[in-house]
C-alpha positions as a Markdown table, in Angstrom:
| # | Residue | x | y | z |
|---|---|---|---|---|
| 1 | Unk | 237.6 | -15.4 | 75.0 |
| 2 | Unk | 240.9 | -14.7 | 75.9 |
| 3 | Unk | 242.3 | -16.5 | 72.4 |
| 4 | Unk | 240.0 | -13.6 | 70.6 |
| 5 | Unk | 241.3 | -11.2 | 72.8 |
| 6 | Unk | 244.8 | -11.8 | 72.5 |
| 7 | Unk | 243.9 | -11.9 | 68.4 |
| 8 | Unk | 242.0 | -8.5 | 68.3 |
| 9 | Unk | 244.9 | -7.0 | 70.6 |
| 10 | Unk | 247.9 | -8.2 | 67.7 |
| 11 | Unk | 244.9 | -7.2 | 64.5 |
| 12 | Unk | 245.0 | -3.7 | 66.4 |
| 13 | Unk | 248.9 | -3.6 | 66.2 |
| 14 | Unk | 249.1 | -4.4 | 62.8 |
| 15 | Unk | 246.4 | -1.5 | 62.1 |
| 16 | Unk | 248.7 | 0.8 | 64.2 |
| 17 | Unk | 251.7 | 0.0 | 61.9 |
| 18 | Unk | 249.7 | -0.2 | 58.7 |
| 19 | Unk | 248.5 | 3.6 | 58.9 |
| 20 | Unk | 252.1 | 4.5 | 60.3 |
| 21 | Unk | 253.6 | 2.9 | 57.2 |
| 22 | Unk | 251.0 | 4.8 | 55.1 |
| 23 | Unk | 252.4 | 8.2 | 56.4 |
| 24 | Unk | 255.9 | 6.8 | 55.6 |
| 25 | Unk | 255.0 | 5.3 | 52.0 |
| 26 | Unk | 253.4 | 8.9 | 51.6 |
| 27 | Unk | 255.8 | 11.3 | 52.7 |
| 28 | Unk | 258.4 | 9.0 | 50.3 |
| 29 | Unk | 256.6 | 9.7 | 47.4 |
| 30 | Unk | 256.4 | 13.7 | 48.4 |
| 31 | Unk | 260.2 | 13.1 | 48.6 |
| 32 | Unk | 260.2 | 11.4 | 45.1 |
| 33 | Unk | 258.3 | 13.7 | 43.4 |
| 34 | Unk | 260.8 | 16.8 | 45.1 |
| 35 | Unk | 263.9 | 14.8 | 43.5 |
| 36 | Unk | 262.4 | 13.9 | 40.0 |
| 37 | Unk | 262.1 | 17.7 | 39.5 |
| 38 | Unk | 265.9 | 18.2 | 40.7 |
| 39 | Unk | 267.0 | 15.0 | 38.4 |
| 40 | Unk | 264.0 | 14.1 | 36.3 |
| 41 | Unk | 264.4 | 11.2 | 33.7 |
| 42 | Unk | 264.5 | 13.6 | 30.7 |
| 43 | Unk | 267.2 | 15.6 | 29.6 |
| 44 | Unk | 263.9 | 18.2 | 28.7 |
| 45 | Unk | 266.9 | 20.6 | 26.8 |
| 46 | Unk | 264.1 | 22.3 | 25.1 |
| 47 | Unk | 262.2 | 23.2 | 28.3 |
| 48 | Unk | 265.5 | 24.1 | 29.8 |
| 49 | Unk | 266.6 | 26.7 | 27.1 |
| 50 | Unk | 262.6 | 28.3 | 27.6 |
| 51 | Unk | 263.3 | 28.5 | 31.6 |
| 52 | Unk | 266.6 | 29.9 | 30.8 |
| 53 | Unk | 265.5 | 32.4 | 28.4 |
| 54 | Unk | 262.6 | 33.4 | 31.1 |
| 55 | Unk | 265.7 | 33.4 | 33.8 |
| 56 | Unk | 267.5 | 35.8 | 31.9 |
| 57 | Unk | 264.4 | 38.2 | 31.1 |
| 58 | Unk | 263.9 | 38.5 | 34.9 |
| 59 | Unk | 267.8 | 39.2 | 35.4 |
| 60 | Unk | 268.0 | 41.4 | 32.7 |
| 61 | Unk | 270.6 | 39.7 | 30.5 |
| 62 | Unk | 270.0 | 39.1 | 26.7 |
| 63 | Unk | 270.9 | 35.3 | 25.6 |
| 64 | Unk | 272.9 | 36.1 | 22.6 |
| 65 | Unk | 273.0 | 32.0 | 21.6 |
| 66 | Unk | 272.8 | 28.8 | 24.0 |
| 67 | Unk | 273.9 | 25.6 | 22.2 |
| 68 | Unk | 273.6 | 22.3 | 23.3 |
| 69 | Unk | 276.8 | 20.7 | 23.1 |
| 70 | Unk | 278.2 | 17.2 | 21.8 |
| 71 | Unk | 280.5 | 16.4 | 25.7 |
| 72 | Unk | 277.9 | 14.0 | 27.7 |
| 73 | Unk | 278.8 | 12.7 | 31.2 |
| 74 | Unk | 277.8 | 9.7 | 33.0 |
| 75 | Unk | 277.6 | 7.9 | 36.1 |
| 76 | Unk | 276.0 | 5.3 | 38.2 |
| 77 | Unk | 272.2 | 6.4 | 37.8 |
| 78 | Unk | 272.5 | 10.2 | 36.1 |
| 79 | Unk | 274.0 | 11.6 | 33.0 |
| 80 | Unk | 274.9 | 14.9 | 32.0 |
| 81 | Unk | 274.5 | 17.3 | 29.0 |
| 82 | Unk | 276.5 | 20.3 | 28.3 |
| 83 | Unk | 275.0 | 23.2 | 27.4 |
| 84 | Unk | 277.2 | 26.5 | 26.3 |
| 85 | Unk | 275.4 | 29.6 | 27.2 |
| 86 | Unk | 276.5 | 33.6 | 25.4 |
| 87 | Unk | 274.7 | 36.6 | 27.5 |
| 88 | Unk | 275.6 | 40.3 | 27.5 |
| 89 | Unk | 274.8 | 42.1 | 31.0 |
| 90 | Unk | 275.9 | 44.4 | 33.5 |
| 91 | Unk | 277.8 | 42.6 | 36.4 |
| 92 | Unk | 274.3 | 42.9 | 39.0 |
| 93 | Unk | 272.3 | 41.6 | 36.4 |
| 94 | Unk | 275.2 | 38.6 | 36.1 |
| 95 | Unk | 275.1 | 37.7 | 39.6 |
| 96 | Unk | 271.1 | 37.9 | 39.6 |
| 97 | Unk | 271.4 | 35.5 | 36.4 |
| 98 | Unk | 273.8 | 33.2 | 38.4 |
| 99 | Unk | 271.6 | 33.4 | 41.4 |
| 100 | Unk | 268.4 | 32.4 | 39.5 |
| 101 | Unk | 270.2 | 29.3 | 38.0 |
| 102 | Unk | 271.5 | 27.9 | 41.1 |
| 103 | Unk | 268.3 | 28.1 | 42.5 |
| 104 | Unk | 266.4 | 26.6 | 39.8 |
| 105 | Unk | 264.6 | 23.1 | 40.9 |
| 106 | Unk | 267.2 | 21.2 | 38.3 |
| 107 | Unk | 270.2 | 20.6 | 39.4 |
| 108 | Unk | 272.6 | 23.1 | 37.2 |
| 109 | Unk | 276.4 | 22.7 | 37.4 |
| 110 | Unk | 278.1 | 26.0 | 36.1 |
| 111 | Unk | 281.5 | 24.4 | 34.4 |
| 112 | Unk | 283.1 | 27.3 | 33.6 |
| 113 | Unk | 282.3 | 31.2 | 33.2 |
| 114 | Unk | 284.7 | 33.8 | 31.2 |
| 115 | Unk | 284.0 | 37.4 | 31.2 |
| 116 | Unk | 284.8 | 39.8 | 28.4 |
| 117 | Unk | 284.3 | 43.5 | 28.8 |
| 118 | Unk | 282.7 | 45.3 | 26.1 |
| 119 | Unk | 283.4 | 49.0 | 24.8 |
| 120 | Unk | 282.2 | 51.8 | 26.8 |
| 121 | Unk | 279.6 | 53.8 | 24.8 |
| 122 | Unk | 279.9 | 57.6 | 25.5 |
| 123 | Unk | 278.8 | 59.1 | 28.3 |
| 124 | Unk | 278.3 | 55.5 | 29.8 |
| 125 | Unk | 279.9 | 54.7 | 32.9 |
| 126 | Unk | 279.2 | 51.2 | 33.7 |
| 127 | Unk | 280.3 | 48.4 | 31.8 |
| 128 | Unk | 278.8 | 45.9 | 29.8 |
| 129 | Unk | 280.0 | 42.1 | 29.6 |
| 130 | Unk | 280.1 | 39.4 | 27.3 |
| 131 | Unk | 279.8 | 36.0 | 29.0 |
| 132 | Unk | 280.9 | 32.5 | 28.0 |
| 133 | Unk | 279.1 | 29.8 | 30.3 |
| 134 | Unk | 279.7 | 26.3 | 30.1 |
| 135 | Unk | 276.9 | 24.1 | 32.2 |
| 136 | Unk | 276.7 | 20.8 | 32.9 |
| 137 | Unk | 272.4 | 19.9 | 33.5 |
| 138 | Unk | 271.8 | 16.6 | 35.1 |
| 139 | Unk | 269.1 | 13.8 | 34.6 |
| 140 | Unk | 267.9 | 10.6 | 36.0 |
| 141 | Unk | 269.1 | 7.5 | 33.9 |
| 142 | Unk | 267.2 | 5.3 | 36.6 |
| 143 | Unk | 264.3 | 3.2 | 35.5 |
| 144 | Unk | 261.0 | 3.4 | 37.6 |
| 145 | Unk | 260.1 | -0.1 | 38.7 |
């Protein structure tokens, strides 16, 4: 009896760690899921352009062109694609713009940014900008096993 005993007593620590890996394997794949969305395995440019477009339409800055553009980075397990972005706004609506990219789920490096003042209609008093971004968007080059 006390063989079986000491037997039931390890089965019942191997249950214990069996549903305490469970919760770990679990919360890993919550975590998984999070980081495909920041890095998924697609560069998904034409998704991108659509949630920029929609970006910009809740900043209030018209996307005069966004090109995808030939410069590709790489490293160990991500790549990156360059995308040139041409928007005319008001300063606010430029920081709101900014703002809303750095906290899409992607992960969204702003390269470069160069700001060109437009003419002042009459009777306007705040000033419109043209603005050149350069932006570097990021993707998984990792294979799921």
């Amino acid at each position: 009896i006390e063989n079986l005993v000491q037997e039931l007593r390890v089965a019942h620590k191997k249950a214990e760690n069996m549903s305490g890996l469970v919760a770990e394997v679990d919360l890993l794949k919550f975590r998984l899921a999070e980081l495909k969305k920041v890095l998924p395995s697609e560069s998904g440019t034409f998704e991108l352009i659509e949630k920029m477009q929609q970006l910009a339409a809740k900043s209030g800055v018209q996307i005069t062109s966004i090109v995808p553009e030939d410069r590709k980075e790489k490293g160990e397990g991500w790549k990156a694609d360059g995308i040139s972005i041409r928007v005319t706004c008001y300063w606010y609506q430029l920081i709101d713009f900014i703002w809303r990219l750095e906290n899409y789920e992607r992960l969204i490096d702003l390269q470069s940014i160069n700001l060109s003042p437009e003419a002042l209609q009459p009777g306007v008093k705040l000033q419109k900008f043209a603005v050149d971004m350069r932006l570097s968007v990021y993707s998984s080059t990792l294979s799921e096993a």
